[in-house]
N, C-alpha and C positions, 0 to 999 in steps of 0.2 A: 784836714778836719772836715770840711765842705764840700761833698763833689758838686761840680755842676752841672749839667745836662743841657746842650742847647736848644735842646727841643723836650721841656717837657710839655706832655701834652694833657690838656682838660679833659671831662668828660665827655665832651663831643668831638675829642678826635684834632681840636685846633691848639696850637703852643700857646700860650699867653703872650707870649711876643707878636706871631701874627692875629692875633684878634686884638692886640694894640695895635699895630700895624691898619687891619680893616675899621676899624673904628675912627680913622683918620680921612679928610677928607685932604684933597692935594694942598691946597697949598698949606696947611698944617703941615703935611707930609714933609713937603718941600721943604717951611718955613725949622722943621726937627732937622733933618738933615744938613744943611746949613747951619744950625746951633754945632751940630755933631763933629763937624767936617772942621768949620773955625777952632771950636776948643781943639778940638788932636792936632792940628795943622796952624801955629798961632802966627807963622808970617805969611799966611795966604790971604790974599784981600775978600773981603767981602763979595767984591763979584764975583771973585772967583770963585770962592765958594757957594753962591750960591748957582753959580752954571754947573759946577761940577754936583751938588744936591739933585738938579735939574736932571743931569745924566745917569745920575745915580739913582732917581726913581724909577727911570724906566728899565733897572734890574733892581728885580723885587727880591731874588737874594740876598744882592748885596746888600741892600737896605736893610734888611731883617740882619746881615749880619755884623751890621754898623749899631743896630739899635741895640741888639743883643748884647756884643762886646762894650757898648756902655753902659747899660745896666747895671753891668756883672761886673766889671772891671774900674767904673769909675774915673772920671778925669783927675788929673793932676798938674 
């Protein structure tokens, strides 16, 4: 019914995912990432998730394709 596209892009060329993305400053970043990481991951501790958030910021794809596939996907 829905395709999705994970990079649809605006009129200046940016996805809405990364200009969500840029419009975050770290430790927001961080602090989503960490949200993201605990919901999909429900017996992983708090620190650990938020070390593995930590490590997951400094690859800017993955990020984007963590924030992406929640989006669009939804927790459960």
């Amino acid at each position: 019914m829905f395709k999705h596209k994970i990079d649809i892009r605006q009129g200046n060329g940016e996805s809405k995912v990364n200009k969500f993305w840029n419009s975050l400053d770290y430790w927001e970043a961080v602090n989503l990432l960490t949200t993201i990481i605990k919901a999909t991951n429900p017996n992983i501790s708090s620190e650990d998730a938020y070390s593995e958030a930590i490590a997951t910021y400094a690859d800017e794809a993955k990020s984007l394709y963590l924030i992406d596939q929640t989006i669009h996907s939804g927790i459960h």
